[in-house]
SERO-4910 file (N, C-alpha, C, O; in steps of 0.05 Angstrom, whole numbers):
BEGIN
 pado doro    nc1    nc2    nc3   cac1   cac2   cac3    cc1    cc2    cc3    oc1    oc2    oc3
  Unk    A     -9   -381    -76     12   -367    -91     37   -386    -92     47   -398    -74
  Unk    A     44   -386   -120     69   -408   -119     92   -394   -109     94   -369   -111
  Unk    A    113   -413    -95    140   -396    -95    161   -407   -112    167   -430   -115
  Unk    A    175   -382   -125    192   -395   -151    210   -389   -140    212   -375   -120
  Unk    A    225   -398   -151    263   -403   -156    276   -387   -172    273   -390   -196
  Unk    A    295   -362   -159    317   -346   -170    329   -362   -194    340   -384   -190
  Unk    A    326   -350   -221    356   -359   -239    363   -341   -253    348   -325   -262
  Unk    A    392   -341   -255    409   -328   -266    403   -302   -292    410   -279   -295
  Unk    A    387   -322   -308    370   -310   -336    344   -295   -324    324   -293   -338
  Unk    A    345   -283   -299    321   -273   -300    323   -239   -307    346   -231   -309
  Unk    A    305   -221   -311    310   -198   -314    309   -181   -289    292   -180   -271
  Unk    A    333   -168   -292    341   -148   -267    320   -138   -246    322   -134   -222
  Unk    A    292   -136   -270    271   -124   -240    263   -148   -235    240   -141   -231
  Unk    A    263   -176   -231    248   -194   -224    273   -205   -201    266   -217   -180
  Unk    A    289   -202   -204    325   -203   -184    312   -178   -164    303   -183   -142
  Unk    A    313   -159   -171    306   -136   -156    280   -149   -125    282   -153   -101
  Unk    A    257   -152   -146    244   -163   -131    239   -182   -114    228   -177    -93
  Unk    A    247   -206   -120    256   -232   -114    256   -219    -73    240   -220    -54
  Unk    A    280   -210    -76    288   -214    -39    262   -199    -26    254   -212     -6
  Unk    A    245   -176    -31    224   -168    -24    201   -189    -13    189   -186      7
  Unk    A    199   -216    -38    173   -233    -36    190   -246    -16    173   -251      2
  Unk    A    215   -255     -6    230   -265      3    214   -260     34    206   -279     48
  Unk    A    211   -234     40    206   -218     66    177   -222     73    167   -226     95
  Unk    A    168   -218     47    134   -210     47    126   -235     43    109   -236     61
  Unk    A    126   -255     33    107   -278     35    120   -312     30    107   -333     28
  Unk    A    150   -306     30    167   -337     42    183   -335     52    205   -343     45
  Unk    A    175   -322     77    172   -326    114    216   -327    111    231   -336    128
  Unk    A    221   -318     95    255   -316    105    266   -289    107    278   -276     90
  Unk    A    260   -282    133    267   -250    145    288   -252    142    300   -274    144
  Unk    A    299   -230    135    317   -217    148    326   -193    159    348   -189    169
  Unk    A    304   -175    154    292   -153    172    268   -148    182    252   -133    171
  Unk    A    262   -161    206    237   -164    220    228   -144    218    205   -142    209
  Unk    A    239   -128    224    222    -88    230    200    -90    195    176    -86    193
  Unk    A    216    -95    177    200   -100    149    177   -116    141    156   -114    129
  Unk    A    193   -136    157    170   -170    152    143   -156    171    120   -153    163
  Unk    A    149   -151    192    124   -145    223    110   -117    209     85   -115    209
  Unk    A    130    -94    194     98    -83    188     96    -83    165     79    -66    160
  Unk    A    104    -96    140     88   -116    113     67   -128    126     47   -114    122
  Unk    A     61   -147    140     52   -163    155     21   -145    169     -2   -153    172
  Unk    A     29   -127    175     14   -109    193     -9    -97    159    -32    -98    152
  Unk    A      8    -89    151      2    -66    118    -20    -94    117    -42    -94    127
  Unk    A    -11   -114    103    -24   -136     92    -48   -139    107    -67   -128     96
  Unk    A    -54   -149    130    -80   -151    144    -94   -131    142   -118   -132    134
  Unk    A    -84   -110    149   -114    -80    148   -121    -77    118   -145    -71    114
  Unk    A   -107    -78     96   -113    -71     73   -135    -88     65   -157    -79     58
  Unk    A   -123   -130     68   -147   -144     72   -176   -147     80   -196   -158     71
  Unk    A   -168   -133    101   -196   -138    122   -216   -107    110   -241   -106    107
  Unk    A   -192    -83    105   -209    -65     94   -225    -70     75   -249    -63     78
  Unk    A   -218    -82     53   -232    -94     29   -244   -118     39   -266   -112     30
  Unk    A   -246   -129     45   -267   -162     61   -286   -144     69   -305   -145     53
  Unk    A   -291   -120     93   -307   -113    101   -327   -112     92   -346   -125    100
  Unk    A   -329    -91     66   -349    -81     36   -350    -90     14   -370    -89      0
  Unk    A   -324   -102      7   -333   -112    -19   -332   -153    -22   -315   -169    -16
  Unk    A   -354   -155    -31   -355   -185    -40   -335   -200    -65   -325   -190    -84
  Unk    A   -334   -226    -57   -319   -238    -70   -331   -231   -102   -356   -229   -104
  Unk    A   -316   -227   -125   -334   -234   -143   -333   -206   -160   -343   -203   -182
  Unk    A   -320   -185   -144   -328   -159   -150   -285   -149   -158   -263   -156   -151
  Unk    A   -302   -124   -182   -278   -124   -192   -259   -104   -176   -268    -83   -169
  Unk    A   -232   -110   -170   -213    -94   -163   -190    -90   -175   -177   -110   -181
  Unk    A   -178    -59   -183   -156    -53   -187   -131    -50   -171   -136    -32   -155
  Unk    A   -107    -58   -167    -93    -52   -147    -61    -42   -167    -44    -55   -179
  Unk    A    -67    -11   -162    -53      8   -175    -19     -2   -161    -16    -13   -139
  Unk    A     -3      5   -177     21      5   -178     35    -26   -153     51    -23   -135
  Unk    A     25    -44   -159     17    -68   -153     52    -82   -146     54    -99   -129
  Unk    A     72    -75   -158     93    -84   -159     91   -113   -167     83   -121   -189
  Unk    A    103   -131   -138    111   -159   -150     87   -170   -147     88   -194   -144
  Unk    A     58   -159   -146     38   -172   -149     24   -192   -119      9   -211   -123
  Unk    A     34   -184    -94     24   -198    -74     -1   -197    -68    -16   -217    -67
  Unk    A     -7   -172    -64    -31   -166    -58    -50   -173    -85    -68   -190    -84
  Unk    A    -46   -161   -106    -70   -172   -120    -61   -209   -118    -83   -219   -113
  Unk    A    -49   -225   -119    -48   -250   -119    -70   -258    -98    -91   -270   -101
  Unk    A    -56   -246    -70    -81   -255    -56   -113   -243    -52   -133   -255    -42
  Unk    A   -112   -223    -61   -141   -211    -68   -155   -230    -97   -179   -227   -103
  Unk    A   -139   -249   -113   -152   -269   -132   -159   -291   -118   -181   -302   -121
  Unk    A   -141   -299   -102   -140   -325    -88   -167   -324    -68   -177   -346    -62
  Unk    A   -182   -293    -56   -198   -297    -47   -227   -291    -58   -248   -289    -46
  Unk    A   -221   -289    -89   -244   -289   -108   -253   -271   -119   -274   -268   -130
  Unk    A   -230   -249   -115   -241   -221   -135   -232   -226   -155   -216   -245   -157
  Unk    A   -239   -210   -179   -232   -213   -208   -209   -178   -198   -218   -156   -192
  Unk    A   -186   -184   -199   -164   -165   -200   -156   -163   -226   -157   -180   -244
  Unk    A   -146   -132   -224   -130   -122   -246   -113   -115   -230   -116   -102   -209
  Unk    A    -86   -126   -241    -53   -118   -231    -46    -89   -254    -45    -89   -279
  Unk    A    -42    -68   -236    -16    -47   -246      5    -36   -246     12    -31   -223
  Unk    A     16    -30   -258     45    -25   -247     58     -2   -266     47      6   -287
  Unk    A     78      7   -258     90     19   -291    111     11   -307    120     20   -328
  Unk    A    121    -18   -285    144    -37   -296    127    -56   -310    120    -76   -296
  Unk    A    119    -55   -341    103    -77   -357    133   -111   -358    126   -133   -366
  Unk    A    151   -108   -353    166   -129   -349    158   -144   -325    165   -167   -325
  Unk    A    145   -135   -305    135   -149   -273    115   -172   -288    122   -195   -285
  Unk    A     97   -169   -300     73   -182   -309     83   -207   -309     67   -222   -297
  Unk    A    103   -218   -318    106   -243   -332    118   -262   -296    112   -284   -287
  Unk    A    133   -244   -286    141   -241   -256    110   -255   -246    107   -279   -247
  Unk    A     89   -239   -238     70   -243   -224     58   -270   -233     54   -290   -219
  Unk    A     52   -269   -260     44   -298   -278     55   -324   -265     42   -344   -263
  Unk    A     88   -319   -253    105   -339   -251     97   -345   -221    108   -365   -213
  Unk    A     80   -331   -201     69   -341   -186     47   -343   -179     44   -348   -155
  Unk    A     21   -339   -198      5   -344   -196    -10   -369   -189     -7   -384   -208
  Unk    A    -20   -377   -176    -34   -405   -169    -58   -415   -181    -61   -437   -191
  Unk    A    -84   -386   -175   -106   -394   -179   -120   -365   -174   -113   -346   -160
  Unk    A   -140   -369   -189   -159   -326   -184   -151   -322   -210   -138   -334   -228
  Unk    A   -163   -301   -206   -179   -288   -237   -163   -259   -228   -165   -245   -208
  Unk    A   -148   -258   -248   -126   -239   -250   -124   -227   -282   -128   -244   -299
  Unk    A   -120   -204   -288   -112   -197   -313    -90   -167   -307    -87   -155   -286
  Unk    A    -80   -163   -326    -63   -142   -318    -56   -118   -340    -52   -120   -364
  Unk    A    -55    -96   -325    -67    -71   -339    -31    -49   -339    -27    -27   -328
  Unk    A    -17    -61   -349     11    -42   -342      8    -12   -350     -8     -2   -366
  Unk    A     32      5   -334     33     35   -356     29     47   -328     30     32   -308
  Unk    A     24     78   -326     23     98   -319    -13     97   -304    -28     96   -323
  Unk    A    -23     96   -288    -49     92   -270    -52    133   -285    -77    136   -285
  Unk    A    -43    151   -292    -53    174   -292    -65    172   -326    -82    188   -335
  Unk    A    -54    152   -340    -64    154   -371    -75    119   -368    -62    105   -384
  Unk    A    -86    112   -359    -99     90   -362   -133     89   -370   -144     92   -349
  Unk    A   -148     86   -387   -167     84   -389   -178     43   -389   -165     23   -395
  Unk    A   -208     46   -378   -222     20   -374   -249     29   -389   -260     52   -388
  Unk    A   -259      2   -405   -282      3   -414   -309    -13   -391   -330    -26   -396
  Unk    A   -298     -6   -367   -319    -18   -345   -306     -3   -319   -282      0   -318
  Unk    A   -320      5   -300   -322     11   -277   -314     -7   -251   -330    -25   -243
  Unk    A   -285     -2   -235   -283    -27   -211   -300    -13   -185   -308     10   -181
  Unk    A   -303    -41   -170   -316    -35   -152   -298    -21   -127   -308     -6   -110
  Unk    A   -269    -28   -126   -250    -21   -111   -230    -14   -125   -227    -27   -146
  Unk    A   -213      3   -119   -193     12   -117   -167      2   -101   -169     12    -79
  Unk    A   -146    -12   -102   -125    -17    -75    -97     -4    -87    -87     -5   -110
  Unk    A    -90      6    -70    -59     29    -68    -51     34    -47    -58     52    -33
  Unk    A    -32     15    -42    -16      6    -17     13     19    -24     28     15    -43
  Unk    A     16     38     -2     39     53     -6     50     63    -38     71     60    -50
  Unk    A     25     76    -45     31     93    -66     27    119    -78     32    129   -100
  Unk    A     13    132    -48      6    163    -58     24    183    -47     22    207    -51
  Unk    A     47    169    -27     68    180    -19     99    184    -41    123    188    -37
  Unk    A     83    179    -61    105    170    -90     96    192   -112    109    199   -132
  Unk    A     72    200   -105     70    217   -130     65    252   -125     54    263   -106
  Unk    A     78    262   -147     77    296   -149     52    298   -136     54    304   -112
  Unk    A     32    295   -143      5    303   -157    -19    285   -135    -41    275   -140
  Unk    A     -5    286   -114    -37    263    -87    -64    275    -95    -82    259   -101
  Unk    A    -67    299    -97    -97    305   -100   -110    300   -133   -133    301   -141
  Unk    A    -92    297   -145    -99    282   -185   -100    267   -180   -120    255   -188
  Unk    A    -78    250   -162    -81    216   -154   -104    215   -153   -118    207   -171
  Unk    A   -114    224   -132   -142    216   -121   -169    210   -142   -185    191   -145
  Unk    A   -163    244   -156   -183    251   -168   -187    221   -195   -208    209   -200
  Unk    A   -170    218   -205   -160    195   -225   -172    174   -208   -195    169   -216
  Unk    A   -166    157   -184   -171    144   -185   -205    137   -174   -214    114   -169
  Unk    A   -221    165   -172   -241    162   -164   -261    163   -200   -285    159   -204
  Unk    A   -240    169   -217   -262    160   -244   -254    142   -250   -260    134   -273
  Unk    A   -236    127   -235   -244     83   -238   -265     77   -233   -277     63   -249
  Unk    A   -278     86   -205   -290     62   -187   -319     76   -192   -322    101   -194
  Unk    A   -342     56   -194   -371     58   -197   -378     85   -178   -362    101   -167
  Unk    A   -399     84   -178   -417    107   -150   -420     88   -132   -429     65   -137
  Unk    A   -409     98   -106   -419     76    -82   -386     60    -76   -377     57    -53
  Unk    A   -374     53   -101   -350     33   -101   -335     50    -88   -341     74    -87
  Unk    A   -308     38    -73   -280     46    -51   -256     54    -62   -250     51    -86
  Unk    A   -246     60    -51   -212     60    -47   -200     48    -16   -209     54      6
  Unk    A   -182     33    -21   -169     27     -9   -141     30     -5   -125     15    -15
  Unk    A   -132     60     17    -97     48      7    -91     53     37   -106     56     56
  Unk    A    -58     54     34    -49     57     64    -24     75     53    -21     75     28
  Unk    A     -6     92     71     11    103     69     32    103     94     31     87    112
  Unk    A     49    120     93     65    118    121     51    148    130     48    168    114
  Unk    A     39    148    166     38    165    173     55    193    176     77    195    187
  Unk    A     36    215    162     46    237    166     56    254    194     78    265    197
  Unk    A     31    253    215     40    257    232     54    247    254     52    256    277
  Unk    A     72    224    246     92    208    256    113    221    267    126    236    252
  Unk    A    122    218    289    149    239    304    170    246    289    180    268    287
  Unk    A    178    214    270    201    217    251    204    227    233    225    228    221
  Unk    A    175    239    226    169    244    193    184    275    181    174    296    190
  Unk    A    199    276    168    210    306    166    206    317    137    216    336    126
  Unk    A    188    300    128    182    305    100    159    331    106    147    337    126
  Unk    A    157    345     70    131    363     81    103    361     77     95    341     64
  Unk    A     83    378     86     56    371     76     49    375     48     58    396     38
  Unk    A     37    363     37     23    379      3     27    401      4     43    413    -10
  Unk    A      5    416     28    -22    436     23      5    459     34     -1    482     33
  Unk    A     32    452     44     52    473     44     69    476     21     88    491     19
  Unk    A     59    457     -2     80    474    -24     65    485    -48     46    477    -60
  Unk    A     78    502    -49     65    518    -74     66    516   -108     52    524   -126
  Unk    A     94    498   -103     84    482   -146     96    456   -128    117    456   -115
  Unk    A     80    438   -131     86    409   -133     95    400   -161     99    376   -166
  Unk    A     98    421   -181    105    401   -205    137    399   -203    150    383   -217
  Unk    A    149    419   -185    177    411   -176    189    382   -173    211    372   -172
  Unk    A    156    371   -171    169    341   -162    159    324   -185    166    300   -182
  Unk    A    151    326   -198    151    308   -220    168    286   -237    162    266   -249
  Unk    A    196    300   -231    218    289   -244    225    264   -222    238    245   -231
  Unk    A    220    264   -201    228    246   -190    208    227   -165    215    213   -146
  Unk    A    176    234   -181    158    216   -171    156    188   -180    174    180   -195
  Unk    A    138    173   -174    141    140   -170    164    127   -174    165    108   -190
  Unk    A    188    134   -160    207    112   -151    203    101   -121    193    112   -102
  Unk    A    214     80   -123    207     59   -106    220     67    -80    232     87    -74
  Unk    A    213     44    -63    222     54    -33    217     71    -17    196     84    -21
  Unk    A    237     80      9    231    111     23    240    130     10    232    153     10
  Unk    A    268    118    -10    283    137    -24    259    157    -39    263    181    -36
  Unk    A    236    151    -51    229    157    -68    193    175    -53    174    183    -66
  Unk    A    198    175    -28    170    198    -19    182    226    -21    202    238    -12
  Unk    A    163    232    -37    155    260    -33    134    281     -9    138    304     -2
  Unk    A    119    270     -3    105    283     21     90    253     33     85    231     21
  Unk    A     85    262     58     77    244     82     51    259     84     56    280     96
  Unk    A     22    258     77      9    260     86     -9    260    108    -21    239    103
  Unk    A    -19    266    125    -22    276    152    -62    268    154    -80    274    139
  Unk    A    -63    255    174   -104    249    176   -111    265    162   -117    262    138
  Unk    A   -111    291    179   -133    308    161   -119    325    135   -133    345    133
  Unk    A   -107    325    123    -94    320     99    -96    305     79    -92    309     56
  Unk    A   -103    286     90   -108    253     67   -148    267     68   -160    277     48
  Unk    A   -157    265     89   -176    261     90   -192    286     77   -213    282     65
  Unk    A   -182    310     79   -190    340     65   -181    333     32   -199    342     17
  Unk    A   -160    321     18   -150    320    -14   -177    300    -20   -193    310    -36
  Unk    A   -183    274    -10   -198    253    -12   -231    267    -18   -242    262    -39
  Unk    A   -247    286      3   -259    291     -4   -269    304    -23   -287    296    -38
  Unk    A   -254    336    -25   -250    341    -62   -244    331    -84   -247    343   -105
  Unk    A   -233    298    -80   -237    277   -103   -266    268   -104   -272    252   -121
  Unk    A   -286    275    -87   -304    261    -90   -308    236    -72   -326    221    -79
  Unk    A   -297    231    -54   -288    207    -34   -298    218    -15   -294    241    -10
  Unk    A   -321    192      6   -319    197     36   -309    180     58   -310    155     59
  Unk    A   -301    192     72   -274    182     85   -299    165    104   -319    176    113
  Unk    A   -291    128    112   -314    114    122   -285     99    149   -290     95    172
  Unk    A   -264     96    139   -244     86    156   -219    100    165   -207    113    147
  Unk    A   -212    101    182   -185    107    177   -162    105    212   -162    115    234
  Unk    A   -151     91    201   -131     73    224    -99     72    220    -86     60    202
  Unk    A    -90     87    241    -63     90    238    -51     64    260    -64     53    279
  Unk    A    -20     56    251    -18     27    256     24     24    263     43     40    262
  Unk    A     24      1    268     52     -3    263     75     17    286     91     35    282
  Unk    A     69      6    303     93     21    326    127     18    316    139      3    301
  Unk    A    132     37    329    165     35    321    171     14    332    178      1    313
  Unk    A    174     -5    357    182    -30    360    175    -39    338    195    -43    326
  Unk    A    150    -46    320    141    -73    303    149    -60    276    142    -72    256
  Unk    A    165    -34    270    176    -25    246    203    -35    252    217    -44    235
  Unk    A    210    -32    276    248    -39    280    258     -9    278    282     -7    273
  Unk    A    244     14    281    251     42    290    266     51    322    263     40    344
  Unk    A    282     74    314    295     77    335    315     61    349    323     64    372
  Unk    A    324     38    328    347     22    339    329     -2    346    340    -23    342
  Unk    A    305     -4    354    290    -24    362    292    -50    350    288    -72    362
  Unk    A    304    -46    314    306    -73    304    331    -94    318    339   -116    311
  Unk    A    337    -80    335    362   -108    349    340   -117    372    341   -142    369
  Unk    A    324   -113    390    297   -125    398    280   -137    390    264   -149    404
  Unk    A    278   -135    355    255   -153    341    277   -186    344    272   -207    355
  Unk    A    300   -176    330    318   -208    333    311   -228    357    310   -253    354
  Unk    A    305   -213    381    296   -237    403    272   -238    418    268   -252    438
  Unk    A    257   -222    407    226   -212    424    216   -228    410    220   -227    386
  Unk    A    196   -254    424    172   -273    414    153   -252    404    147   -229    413
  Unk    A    140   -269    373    130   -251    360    106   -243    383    105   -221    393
  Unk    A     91   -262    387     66   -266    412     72   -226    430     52   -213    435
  Unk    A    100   -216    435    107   -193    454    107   -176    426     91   -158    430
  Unk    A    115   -174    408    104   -152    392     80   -143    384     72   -120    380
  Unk    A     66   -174    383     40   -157    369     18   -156    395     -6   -156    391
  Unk    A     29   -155    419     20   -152    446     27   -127    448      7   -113    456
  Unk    A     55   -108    443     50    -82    446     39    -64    424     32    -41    430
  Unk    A     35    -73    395     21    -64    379     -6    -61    389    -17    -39    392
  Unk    A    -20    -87    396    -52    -83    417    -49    -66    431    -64    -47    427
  Unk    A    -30    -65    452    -41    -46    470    -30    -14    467    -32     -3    489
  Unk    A    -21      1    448    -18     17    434    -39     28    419    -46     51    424
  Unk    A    -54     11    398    -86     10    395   -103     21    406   -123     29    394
  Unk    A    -98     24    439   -118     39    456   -104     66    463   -117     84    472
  Unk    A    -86     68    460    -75     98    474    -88    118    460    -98    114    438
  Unk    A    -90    139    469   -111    164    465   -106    175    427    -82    177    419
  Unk    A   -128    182    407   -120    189    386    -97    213    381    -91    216    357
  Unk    A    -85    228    400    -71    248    388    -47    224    396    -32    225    377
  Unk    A    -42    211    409    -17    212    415    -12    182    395     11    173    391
  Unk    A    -33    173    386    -23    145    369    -13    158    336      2    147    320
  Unk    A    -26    184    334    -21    203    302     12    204    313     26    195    295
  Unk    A     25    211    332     45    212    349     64    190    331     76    193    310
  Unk    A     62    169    347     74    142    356     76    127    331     97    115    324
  Unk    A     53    128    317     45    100    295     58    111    278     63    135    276
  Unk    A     67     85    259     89    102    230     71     96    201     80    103    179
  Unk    A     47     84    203     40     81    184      9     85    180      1     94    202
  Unk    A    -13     83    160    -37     88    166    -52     87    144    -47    102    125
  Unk    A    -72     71    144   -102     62    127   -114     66    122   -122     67    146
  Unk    A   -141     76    105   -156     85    106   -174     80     83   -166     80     60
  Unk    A   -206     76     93   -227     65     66   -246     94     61   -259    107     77
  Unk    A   -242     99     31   -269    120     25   -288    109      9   -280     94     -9
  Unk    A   -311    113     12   -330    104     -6   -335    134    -33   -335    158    -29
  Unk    A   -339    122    -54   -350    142    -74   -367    149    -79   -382    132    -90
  Unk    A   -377    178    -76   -400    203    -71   -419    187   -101   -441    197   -108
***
């Protein structure tokens, strides 16, 4: 992935973005709690997709932003489709493209049609953005072949901090329409919860094959913790992330702020 250079003439969302890749993939933190679980997001999403699907095989990665992840999902030989609903990012991602087989599919992931079937699905922090998680689903399970995945991650629901509500407690989700897929935390609507993700997923037709919650409040910079990321060797963070890993499953749904998960399609 190339890294480009800020100028002046660029367009507002590519300025926007700019300090993000800054964090996420040229290594100049300035909020570790961000960089440590980007960093965290990035590996499981990876390794989820390495697991099952082969190089070679096609993937979509819905609402894709500045294009990291699909960059490096080309770089390791999938034929990706980048999406987004900002069609101005495209030319953004182009500008750091290196190498991989990339094409890009802008607009709305709910009115998108394909004249071929992907083998994967990737949606990294994006079903906490929309009115509609269980259409999400359902939509994105008439992308992917019979047999083919999804791959996304979210911020854990049942996280201590989480004060947002469940889906399956509101009664018109179209209340939220007006102010689904904006970016950031500003912009969640519900925190989905294990068996929540995992109960909407199967009535899409999805069976739930993974699912791993991740990212301690030390390695988020939660609870004030980010003035401890400033001087803790990385080597002691991702030493208490490991040993966190093992603590009993109710209490890591507890603790962990974020969480992954692969379905295969029925």
């Amino acid at each position: 992935m190339k890294k480009v250079t800020p100028e002046e003439t660029w367009p507002e969302s590519w300025k926007y973005s700019y300090p993000y890749d800054l964090e996420e993939v040229y290594g100049q933190v300035s909020c570790h709690g961000y960089a440590y679980a980007y960093e965290n997001r990035r590996c499981k999403t990876l390794a989820l997709v390495e697991e099952v699907v082969p190089p070679g095989s096609r993937i979509l990665d819905v609402a894709a932003a500045q294009g990291n992840f699909s960059l490096a999902l080309a770089e390791r030989g999938y034929r990706v489709t980048w999406n987004d609903l900002r069609a101005d990012l495209v030319d953004y991602v182009k500008l750091k493209h290196e190498h991989g087989d990339i094409t890009f599919a802008p607009g709305n992931v709910f009115e998108l049609e394909f004249d071929h079937a992907f083998d994967c699905v990737v949606a990294t922090e994006v079903i906490e953005h929309v009115a509609h998680p269980d259409e999400f689903l359902k939509k994105l399970s008439q992308m992917v072949r019979p047999g083919g995945y999804l791959v996304l991650t979210t911020p854990n629901g049942a996280y201590f901090r989480n004060d947002l509500p469940r889906f399956s407690e509101c009664d018109d989700p179209s209340v939220f329409e007006s102010v689904q897929f904006k970016p950031n935390a500003d912009g969640h609507i519900f925190l989905l919860w294990p068996d929540e993700l995992e109960r909407l997923a199967e009535q899409a037709g999805w069976m739930l094959e993974r699912h791993a919650v991740f990212t301690t409040p030390l390695t988020n910079g939660h609870v004030k913790l980010g003035i401890a990321l400033r001087v803790l060797p990385r080597r002691v963070v991702f030493a208490v992330e490991g040993l966190a890993s093992h603590l009993p499953l109710w209490l890591k749904h507890k603790l962990m702020v974020h969480a992954a998960a692969r379905f295969r399609r029925d």
